[in-house]
C-alpha positions as CSV (number, residue, x, y, z in Angstrom):
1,X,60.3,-104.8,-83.4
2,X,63.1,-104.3,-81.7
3,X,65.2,-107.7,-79.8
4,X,68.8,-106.8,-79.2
5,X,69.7,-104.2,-75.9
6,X,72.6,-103.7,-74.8
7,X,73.4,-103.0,-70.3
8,X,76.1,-100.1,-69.3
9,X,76.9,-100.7,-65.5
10,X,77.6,-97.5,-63.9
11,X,80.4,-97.9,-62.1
12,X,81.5,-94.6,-59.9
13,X,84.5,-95.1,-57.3
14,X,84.0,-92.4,-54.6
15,X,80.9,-93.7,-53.2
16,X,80.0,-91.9,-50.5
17,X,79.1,-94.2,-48.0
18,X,81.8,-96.8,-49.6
19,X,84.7,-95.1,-51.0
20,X,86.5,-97.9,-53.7
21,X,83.1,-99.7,-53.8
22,X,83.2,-101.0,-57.3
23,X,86.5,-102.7,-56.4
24,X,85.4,-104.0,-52.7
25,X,86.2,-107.7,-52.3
26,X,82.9,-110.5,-51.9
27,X,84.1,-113.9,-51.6
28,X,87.1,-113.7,-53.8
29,X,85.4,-111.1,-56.4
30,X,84.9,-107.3,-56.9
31,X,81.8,-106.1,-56.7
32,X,81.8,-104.6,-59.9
33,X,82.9,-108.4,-61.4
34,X,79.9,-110.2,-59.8
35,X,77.7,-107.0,-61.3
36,X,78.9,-107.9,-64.6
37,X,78.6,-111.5,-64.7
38,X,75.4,-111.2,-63.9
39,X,75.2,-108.7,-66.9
40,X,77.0,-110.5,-69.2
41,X,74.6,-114.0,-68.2
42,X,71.5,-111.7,-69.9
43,X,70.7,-111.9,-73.7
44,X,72.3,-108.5,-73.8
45,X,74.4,-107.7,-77.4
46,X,76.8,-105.5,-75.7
47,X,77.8,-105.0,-71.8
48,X,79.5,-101.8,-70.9
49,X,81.4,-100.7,-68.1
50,X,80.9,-97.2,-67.3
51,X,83.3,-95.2,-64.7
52,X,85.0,-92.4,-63.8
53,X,88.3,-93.3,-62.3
54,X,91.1,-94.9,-63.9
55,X,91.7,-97.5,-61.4
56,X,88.1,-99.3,-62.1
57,X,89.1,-98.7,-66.4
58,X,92.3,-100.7,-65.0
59,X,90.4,-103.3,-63.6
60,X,88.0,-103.7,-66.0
61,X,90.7,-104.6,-68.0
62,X,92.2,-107.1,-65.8
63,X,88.7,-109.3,-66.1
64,X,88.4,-108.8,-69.5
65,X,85.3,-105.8,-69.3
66,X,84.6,-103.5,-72.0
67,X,84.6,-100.4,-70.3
68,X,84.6,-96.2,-71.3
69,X,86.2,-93.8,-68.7
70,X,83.5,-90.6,-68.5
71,X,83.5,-87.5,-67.4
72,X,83.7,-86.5,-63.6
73,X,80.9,-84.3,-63.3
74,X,78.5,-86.3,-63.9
75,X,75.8,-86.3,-60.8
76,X,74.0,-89.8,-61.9
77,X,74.1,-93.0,-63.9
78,X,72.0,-92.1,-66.0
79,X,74.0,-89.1,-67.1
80,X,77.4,-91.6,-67.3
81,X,75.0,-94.0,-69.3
82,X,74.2,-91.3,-71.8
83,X,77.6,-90.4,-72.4
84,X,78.5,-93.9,-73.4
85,X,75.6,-93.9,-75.7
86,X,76.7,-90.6,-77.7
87,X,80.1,-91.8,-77.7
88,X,79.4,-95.0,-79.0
89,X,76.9,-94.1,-81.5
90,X,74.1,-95.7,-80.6
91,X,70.8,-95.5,-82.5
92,X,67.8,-93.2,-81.1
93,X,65.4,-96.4,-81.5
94,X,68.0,-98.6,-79.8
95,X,67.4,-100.0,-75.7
96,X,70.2,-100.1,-73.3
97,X,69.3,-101.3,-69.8
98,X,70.8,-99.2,-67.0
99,X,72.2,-101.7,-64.2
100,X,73.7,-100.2,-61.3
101,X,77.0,-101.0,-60.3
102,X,76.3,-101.8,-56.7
103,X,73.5,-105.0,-58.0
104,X,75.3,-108.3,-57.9
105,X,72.7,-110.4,-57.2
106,X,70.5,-109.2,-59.6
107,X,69.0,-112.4,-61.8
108,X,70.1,-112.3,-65.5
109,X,66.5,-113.1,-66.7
110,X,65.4,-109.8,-64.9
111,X,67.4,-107.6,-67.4
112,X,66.1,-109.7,-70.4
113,X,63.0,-109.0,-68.7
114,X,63.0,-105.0,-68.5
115,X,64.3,-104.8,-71.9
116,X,61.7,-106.7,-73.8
117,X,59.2,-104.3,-71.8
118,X,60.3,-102.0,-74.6
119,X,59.9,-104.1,-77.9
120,X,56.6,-102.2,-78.5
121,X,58.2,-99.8,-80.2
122,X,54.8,-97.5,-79.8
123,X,54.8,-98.2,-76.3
124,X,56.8,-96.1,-73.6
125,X,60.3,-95.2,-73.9
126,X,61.2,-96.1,-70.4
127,X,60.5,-99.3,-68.4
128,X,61.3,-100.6,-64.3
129,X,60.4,-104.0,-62.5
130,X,58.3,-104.3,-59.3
131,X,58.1,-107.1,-56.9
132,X,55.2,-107.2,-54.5
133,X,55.7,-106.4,-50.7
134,X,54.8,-109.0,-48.0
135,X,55.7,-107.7,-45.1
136,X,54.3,-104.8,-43.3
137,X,58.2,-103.9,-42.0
138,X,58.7,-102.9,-45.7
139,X,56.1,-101.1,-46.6
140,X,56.8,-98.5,-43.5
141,X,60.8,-98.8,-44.3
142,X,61.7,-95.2,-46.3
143,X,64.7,-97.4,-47.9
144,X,62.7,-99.4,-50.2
145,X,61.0,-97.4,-52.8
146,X,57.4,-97.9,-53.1
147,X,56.0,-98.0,-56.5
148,X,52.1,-97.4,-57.6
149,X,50.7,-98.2,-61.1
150,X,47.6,-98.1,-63.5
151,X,45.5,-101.1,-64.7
152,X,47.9,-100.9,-67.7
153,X,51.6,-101.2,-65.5
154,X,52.7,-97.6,-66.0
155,X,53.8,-95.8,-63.1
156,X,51.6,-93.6,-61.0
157,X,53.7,-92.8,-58.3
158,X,57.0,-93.7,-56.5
159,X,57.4,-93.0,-53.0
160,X,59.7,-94.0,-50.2
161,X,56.8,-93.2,-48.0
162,X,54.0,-96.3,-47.9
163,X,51.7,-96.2,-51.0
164,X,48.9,-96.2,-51.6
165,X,47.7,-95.3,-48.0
166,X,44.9,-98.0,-46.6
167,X,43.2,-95.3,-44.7
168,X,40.9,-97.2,-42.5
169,X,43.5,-100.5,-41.7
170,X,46.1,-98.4,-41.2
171,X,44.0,-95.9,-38.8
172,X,43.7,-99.4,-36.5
173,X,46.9,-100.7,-36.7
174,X,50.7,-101.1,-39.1
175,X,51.5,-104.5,-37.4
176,X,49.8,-106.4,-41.0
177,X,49.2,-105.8,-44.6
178,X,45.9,-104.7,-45.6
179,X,44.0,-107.7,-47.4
180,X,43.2,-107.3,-51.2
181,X,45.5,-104.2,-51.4
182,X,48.6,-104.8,-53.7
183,X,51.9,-103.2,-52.6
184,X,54.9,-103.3,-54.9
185,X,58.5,-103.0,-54.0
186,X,60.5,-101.0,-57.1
187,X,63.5,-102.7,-58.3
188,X,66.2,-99.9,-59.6
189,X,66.7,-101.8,-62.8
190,X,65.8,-99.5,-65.9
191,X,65.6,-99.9,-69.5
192,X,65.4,-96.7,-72.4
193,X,65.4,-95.8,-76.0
194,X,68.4,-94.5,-76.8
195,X,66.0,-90.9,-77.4
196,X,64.2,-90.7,-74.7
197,X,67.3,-91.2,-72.4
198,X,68.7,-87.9,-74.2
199,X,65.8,-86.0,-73.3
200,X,65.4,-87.2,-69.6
201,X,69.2,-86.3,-68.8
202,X,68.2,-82.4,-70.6
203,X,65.3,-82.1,-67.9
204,X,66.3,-80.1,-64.8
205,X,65.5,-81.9,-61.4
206,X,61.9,-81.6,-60.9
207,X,60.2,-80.7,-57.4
208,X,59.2,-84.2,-56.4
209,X,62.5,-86.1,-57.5
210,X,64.3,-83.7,-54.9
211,X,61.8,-84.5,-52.5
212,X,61.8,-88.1,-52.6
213,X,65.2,-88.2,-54.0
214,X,64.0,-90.7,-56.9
215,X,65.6,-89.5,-60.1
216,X,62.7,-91.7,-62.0
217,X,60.0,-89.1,-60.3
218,X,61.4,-86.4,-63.6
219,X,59.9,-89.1,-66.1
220,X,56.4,-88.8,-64.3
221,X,56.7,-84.8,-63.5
222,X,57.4,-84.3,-67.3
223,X,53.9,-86.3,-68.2
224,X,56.3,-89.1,-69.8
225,X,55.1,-93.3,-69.4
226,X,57.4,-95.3,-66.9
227,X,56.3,-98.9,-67.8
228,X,56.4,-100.9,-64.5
229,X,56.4,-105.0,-65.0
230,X,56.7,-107.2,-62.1
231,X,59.8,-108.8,-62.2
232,X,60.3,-112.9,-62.9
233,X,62.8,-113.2,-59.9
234,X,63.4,-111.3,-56.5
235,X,66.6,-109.9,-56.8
236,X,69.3,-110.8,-53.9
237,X,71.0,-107.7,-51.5
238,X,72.6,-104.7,-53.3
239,X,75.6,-102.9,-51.8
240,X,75.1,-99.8,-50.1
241,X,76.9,-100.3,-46.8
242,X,79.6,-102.6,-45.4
243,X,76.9,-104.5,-43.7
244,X,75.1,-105.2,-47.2
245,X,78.7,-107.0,-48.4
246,X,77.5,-110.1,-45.0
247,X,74.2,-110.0,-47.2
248,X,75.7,-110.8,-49.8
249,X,78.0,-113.4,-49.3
250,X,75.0,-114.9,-47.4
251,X,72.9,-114.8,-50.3
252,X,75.6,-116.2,-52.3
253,X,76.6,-119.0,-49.8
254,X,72.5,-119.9,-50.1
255,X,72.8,-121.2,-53.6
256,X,72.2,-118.5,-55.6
257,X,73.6,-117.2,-58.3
């Protein structure tokens, strides 16, 4: 069985939205410093910085981050995350837990969580969190991915449209939630073997994940098992837009980690 992981926080600088983002000040941090705190507060054996420009390896450095400058080209995380694997030799059977560079608010116990989701090791190769909607307002929101799952946890369907569709409460109104029908928010916090990650980056983008834009949507195109587990603790804000970085500080000024 396998117990140690190690994370690799993606940490790309020209964000579209929000050019420097890794480096962006919250309340007397960088962003990417409060992502790896959190990272480095998890059970993880190793935590990995993984960037493309030199001025984030620089400040890595500065707070004491292990870090590995990647290639440019890369068009995702998860392609910067394999590199780092490769280059660090890291065993086929081995997890790492991909956490995104712009979650600082995401609870330590959550990446212990998706990790151990793995320890089967003939189980699936890939696993994601889920936290359950409550308010009708998210469900209809196309920014927060909607997940769907068998009886067993692994992933039917991810949609930014609402799933699955209650045809006759919906038909009367969208102001409420359906009774007895469980919605689940997905968290973007993934775990892989060290294997499987290889393969997924050596698929081409399938139809639906350019639909959707949901890079996790190749895993289900190609047949593979996406293991979905509801996730201990809702995560705080992540950073997408200016506006996010008032979330945060809020979320941090309410006690939270």
């Amino acid at each position: 069985m396998q117990n140690s992981f190690r994370v690799v926080i993606p940490a790309r600088y020209g964000a579209r939205r929000l050019p420097g983002k890794p480096l962006l000040d919250i309340g007397g941090k960088t962003l990417l410093a409060r992502v790896w705190e959190q990272a480095r507060a998890s059970a993880a054996s190793e935590v990995v910085v993984a960037t493309d420009d030199e001025r984030v390896l620089a400040h890595c450095r500065e707070i004491g981050a292990d870090a590995e400058l990647t290639a440019p080209h890369h068009q995702s995380g998860t392609e910067r995350i394999t590199e780092v694997a490769a280059a660090r030799g890291w065993a086929p059977d081995s997890i790492v837990v991909n956490l995104q560079g712009d979650e600082p608010c995401m609870p330590p116990e959550n990446i212990d969580q998706v990790a151990a989701a793995l320890t089967d090791a003939a189980g699936p190769e890939m696993a994601t969190l889920a936290t359950p909607i409550t308010a009708a307002g998210e469900l209809f929101d196309p920014h927060v991915v909607k997940v769907v799952t068998a009886a067993n946890g692994v992933a039917l369907y991810f949609s930014r449209a609402p799933v699955p569709w209650h045809r006759d409460e919906f038909l009367g109104s969208r102001a409420h939630l359906p009774r007895h029908t469980t919605f689940l928010r997905h968290i973007g916090l993934y775990a892989y073997r060290i294997a499987f990650l290889k393969r997924f980056v050596g698929w081409p983008p399938s139809p639906l994940e350019i639909a959707e834009s949901l890079e996790q949507l190749r895993v289900l195109w190609h047949g593979e098992p996406l293991q979905v587990v509801q996730a201990q603790s809702v995560p705080g804000p992540g950073v997408d837009t200016a506006d996010d970085v008032e979330a945060v500080l809020r979320w941090l000024a309410a006690g939270a980690r």
